[in-house]
C-alpha positions in Angstrom: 22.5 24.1 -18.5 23.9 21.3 -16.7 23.7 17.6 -18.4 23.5 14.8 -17.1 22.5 11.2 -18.3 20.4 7.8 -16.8 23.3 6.0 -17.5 23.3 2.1 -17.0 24.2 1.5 -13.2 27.1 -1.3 -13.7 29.0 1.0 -16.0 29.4 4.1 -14.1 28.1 3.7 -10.8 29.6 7.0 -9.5 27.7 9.2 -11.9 24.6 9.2 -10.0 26.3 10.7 -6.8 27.2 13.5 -8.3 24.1 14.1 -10.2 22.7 13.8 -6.6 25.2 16.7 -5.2 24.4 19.4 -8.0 20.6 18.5 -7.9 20.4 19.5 -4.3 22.1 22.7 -5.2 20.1 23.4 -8.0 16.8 25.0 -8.4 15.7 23.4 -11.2 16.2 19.3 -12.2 15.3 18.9 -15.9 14.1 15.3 -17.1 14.0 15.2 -20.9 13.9 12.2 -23.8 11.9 9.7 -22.0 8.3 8.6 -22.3 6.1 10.5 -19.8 3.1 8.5 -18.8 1.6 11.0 -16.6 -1.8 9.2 -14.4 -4.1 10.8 -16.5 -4.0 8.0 -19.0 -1.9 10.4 -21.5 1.4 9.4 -22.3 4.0 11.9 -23.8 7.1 10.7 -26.2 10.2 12.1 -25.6 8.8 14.1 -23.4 10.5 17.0 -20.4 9.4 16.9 -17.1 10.6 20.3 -15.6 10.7 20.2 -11.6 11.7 23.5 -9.5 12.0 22.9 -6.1 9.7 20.4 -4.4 7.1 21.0 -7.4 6.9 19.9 -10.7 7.1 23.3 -13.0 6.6 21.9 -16.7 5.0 18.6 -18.3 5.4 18.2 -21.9 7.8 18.5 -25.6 11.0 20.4 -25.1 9.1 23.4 -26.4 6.4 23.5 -24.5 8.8 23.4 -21.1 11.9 25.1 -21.6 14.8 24.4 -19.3 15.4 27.4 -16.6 18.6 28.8 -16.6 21.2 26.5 -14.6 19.2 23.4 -14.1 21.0 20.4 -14.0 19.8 18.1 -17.0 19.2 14.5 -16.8 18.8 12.7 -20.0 15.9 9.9 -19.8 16.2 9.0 -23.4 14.9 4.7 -23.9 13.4 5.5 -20.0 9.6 5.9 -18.7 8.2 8.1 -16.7 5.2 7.4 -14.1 3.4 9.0 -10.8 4.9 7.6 -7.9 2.7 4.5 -6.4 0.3 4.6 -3.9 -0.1 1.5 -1.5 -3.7 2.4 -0.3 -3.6 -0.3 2.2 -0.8 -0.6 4.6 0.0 -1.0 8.8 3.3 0.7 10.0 2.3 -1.5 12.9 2.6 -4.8 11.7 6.0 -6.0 10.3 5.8 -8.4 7.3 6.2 -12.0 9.3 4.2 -13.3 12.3 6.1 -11.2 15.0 3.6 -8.5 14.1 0.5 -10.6 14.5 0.4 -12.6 17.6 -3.5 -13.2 17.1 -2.3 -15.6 14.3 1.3 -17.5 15.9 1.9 -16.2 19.8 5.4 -17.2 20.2 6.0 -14.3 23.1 9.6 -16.4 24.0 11.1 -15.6 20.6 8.8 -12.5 19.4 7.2 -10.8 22.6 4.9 -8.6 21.1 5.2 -5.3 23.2 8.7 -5.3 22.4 7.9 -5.5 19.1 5.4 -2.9 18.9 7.3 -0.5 20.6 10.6 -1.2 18.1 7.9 -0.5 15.4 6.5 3.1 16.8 10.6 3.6 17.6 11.7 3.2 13.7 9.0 3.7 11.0 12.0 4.9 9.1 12.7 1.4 8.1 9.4 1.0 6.3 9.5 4.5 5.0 13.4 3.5 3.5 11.7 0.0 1.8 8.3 2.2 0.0 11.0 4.5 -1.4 13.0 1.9 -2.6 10.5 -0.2 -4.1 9.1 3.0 -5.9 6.1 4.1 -3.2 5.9 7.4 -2.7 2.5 7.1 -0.6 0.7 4.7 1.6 -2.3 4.6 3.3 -2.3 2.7 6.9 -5.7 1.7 7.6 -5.3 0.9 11.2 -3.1 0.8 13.8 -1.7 1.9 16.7 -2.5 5.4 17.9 1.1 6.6 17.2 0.7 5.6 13.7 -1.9 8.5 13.3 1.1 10.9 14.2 2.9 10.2 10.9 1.0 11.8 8.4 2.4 14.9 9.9 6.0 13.6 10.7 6.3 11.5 6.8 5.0 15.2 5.1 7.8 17.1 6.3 10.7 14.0 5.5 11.8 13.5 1.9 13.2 10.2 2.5 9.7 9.1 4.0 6.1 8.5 1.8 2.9 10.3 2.2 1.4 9.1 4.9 -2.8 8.8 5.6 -3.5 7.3 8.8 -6.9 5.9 10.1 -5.5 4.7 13.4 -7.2 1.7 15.8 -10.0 -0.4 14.5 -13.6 -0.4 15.3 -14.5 -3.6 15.3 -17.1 -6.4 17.4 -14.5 -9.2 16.9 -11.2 -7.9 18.0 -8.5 -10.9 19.4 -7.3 -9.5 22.6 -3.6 -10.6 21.8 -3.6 -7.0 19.9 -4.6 -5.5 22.7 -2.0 -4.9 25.3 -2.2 -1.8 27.1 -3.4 2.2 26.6 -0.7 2.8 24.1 -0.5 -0.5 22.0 -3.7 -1.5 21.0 -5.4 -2.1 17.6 -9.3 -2.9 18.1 -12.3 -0.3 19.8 -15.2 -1.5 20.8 -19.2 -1.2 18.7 -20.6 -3.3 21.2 -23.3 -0.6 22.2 -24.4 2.7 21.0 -22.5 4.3 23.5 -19.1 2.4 22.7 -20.0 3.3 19.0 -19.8 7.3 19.9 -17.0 7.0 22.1 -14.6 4.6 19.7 -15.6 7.2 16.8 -15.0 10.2 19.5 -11.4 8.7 20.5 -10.3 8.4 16.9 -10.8 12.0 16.4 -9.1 13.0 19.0 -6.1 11.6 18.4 -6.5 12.6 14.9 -7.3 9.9 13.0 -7.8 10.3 9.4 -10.6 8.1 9.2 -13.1 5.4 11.0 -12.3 2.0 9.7 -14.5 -1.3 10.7 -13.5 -4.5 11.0 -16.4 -5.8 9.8 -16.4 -9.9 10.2 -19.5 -12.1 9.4 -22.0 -12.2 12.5 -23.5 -15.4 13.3 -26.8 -15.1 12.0 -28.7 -13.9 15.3 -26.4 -11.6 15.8 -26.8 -10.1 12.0 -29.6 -7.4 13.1 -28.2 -6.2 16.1 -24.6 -5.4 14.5 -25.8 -4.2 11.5 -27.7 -2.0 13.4 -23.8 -0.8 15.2 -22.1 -0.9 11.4 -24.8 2.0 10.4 -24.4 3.9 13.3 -20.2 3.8 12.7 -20.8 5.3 9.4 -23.3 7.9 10.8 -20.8 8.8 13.8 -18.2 8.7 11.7 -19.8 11.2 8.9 -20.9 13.5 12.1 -16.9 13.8 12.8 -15.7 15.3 9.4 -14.0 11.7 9.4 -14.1 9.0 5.9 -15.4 5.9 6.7 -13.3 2.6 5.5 -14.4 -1.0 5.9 -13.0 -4.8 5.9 -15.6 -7.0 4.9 -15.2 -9.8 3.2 -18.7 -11.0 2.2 -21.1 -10.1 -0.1 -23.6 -9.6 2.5 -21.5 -7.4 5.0 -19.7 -5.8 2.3 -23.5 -3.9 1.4 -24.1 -3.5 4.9 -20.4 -0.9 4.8 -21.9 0.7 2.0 -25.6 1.3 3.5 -23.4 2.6 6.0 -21.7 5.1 3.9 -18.4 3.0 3.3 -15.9 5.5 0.7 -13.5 2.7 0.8 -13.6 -1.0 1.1 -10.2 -2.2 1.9 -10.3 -5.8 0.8 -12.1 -7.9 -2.2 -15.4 -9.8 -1.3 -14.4 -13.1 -1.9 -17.0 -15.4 -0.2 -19.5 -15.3 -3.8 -19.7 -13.5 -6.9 -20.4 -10.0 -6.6 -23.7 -8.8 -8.1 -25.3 -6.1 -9.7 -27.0 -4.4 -6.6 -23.2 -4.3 -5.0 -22.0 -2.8 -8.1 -24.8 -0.3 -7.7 -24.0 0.7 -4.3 -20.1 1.2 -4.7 -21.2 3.5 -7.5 -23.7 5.3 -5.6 -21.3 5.8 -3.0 -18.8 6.7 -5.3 -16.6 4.1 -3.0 -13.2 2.6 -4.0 -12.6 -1.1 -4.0 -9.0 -2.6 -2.9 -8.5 -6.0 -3.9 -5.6 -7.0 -2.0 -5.3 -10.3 -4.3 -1.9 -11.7 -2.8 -2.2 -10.9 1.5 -4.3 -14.2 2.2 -2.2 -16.3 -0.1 0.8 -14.8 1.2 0.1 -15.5 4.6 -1.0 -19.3 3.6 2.6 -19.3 2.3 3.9 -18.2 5.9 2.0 -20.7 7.5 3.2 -23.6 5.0 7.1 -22.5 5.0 6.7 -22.8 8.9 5.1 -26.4 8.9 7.6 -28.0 6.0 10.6 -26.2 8.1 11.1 -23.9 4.7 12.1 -20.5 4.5 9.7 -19.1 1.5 12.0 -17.5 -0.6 11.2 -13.5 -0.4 10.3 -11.4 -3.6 12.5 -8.2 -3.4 13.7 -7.7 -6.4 15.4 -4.0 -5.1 16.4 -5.0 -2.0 14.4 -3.1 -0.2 13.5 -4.9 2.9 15.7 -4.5 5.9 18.5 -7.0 7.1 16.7 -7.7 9.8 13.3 -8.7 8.5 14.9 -11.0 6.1 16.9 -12.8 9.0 13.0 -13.4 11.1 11.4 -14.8 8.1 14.2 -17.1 7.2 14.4 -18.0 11.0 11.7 -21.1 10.8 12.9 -23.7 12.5 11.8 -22.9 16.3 8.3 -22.0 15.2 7.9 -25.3 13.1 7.2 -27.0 16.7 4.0 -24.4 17.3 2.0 -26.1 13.6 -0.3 -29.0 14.8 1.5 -31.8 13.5 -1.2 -32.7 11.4 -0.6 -29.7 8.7 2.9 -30.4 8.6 2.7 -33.0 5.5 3.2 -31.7 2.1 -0.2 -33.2 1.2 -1.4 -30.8 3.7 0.7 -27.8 2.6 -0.6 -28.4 -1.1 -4.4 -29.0 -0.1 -3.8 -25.5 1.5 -2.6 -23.6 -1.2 -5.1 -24.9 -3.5 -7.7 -23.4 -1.3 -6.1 -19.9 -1.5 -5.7 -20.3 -4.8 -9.3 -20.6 -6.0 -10.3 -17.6 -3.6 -7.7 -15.8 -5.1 -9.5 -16.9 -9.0 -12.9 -15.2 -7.2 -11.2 -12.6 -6.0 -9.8 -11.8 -9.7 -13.9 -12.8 -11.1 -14.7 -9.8 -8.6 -12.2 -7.5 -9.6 -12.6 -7.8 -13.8 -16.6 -6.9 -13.2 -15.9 -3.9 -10.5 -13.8 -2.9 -13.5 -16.4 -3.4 -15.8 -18.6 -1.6 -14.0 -16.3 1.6 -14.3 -16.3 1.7 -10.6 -12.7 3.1 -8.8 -10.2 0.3 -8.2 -6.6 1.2 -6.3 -3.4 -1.0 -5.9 -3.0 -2.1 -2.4 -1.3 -5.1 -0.5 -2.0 -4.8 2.9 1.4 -4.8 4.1 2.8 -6.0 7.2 0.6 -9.3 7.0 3.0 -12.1 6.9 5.5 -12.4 3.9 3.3 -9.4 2.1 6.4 -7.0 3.4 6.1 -3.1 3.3 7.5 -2.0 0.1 8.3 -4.5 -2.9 5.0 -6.4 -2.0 3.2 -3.8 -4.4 4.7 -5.5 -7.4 3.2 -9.0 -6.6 -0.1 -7.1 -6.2 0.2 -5.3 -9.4 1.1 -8.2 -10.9 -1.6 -10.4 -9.6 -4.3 -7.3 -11.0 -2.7 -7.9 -14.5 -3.1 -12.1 -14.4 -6.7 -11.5 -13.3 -8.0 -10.0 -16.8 -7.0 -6.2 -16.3 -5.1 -4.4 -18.6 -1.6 -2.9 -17.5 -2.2 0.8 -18.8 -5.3 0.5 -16.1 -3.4 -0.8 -13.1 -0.9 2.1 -13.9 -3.8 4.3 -13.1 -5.3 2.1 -10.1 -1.8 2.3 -8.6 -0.8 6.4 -8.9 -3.9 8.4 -9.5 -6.8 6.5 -7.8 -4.6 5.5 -5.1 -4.0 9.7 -4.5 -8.0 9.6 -4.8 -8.2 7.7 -2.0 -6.1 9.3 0.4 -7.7 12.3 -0.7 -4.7 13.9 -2.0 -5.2 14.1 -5.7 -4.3 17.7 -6.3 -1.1 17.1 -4.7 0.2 13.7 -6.2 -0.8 10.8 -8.3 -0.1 12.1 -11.8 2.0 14.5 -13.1 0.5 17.7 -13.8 2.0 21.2 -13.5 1.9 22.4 -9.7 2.0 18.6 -8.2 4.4 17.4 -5.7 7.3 15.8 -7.9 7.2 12.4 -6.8 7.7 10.3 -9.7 9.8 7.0 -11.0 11.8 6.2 -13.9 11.5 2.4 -15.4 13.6 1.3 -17.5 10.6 -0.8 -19.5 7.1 0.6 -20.3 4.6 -0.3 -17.5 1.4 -0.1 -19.9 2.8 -3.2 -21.3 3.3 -5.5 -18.4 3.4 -4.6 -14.7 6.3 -6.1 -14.4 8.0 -2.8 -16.0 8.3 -1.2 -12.6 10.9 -4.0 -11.2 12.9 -2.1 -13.6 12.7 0.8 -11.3 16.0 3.2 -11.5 15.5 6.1 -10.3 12.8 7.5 -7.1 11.9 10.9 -7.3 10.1 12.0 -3.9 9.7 15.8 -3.2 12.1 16.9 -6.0 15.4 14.7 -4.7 15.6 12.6 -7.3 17.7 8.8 -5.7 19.2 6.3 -7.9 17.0 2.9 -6.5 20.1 1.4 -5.6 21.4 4.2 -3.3 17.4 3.3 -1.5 18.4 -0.7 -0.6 18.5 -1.5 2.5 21.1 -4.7 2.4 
């Protein structure tokens, strides 16, 4: 049998290459000494993970999985062993900065937005390249443009891409035309009427959306009936067509309205009031899945306050994982500062701001610790592309933010690999690391049921059985 060993990267930083080169010839890669922690909430000492092919063959003591004949050992001794993550809220069509979101900061001169879109549906290969390096093995873009609904097919078949889940345009009663530019980039359908409801739900499945998702803003109260009325018919449309339906809604009030409707997933934290027991009772009943996304609006609050003070925010990317060009916008303030009312410039301003966010992020994290409570599904998700929550090393923030709310690190292991697969309805194939899954897994260098911040330690990305050094994933 082969040998090899998870050496540390300054010392030998060759090794890895040709670890690389005999893994792809072999059939068999053989990970043994290090600390499995598998999804399930088990955890296995010294513990071999046998992988033949794309599949992982063997999970457990060096007894229980012997090593086939030629496989090429790599020695994880000190190391831990997790799931790959799942985002379960992402948009391959936004691109981490205000370029991708002209409803927010039009500046068409610098950042014309078709342009834009189209460079995004040209190269998702750039946001595929920063998951992988930032230890993502999955994602789940709920909504976008109708190409994105094309790369859950594309991403399966790539080993240097994630598993994609795609629920395609939005329906929505609220959508900013700026998104909307022509047949082939547009975000928003329309639930004005009964009729637009069955044709918006009929459109998604035809271009084979993976799901309906709302945007599901708070009517002004006369208005309350009539598209509550529209939210239920969504959610029966959308259970007529085989198809999951997801909802944003940010309120209490509108967040049991998705439910009623047959919401499975509710892609952002209510933060308006404190959540109550019927809510609780109705995520439960619907066996729904809540995504907090703790960090997106404070992020973007961040954007908006780096732009007025004529700062570039420094960016959290630990692996280097987002692309050259990303990093050169965002640091790229100084024409936009002009486009900020003068007014919210002052650092007064900028401070008042962030306070805001901040205490709608503290009843976000109230929120969060009694859906856990409740022993209701929670998954890790950022809502990347927003600006400065970037695709890729944005999960760590998120993760991080889960842990300073009141939940414990061994959950938000879980929340982030085996709920996540839940929810992209993929659980047999990934999320934990069971005997006949897909071999996407990570190797940390410090145990994540500890502190989240274990998996900024990533080493080593394993995605379909091709096992990458981290470093050999960064981008710059």
């Amino acid at each position: 049998m082969n040998e090899r060993r998870l050496v540390p990267i300054a010392f030998l930083p060759c090794v890895m290459a040709l670890l690389l080169a005999s893994s792809a010839q072999a059939q068999s890669t053989v990970i043994a000494g290090g600390t499995v922690i598998d999804g399930t909430g088990r955890s296995i000492r010294d513990a071999t993970v046998v992988v033949t092919g794309d599949r992982i063959a063997c999970v457990g003591s060096s007894a229980e999985c012997p090593a086939p004949a030629g496989a090429t050992r790599v020695d994880a001794t000190g190391r831990f062993i997790t799931p790959g993550l799942v985002d379960a809220h992402v948009h391959f069509s936004q691109t981490g900065w205000i370029d991708g979101r002209p409803d927010g900061l039009s500046v068409p001169d610098l950042y014309p937005y078709p342009e834009t879109a189209r460079a995004l549906r040209a190269n998702p290969g750039r946001w595929y390249r920063a998951y992988l390096c930032s230890g993502i093995t999955a994602v789940y873009d709920v909504g976008g443009h109708p190409w994105t609904t094309r790369l859950p097919g594309a991403a399966e078949r790539d080993p240097m891409a994630p598993h994609v889940r795609a629920a395609g345009p939005l329906i929505t009663h609220a959508g900013p035309a700026a998104l909307n530019v022509d047949e082939e980039i547009y975000t928003f359908l329309p639930m004005a009427t009964s009729a637009d409801v069955q044709s918006s739900v009929a459109k998604l499945k035809a271009m084979g959306a993976q799901a309906v998702k709302v945007w599901y803003l708070a009517p002004q109260p006369a208005r309350r009936a009539e598209l509550d009325a529209r939210m239920m018919e969504v959610g029966a449309a959308a259970k007529a067509a085989g198809l999951d339906l997801i909802v944003h809604a940010t309120g209490l009030r509108e967040a049991k309205v998705a439910l009623r409707a047959g919401a499975v997933l509710l892609v952002h934290s209510v933060e308006d009031q404190r959540i109550d027991d019927e809510f609780l009772g109705l995520l439960s009943a619907n066996r729904a899945v809540y995504a907090p996304t703790l960090t997106v609006g404070r992020n973007a609050t961040r954007a908006s306050v780096a732009i007025g003070l004529g700062q570039r925010f420094p960016i959290d990317d630990p692996g280097r994982c987002v692309d050259a060009d990303t990093v050169a916008k965002i640091g790229n303030v100084e024409p936009l500062r002009p486009l900020i009312p003068e007014e919210r410039r002052s650092p007064d301003v900028a401070f008042r701001r962030l306070e805001a966010v901040g205490a709608r992020v503290a009843l976000m994290g109230e929120n969060l610790q009694r859906v856990h409570a409740s022993g209701n599904t929670i998954v890790a998700a950022t809502d990347a592309g927003n600006p400065l929550t970037l695709h890729g090393p944005s999960i760590y923030d998120e993760m991080e933010a889960m842990q300073a709310a009141g939940i414990p690190a061994a959950d938000i292991v879980l929340m982030a690999t085996r709920n996540g697969a839940r929810a992209m309805g993929r659980a047999g194939d990934f999320g934990t690391l069971e005997a006949g899954r897909i071999a996407d897994l990570l190797v940390l260098a410090e145990d994540p049921r500890t502190d989240e911040r274990a998996f900024r330690t990533l080493t080593h990305v394993m995605r379909a059985g091709r096992l990458h050094r981290q470093a050999d994933l960064a981008q710059r």
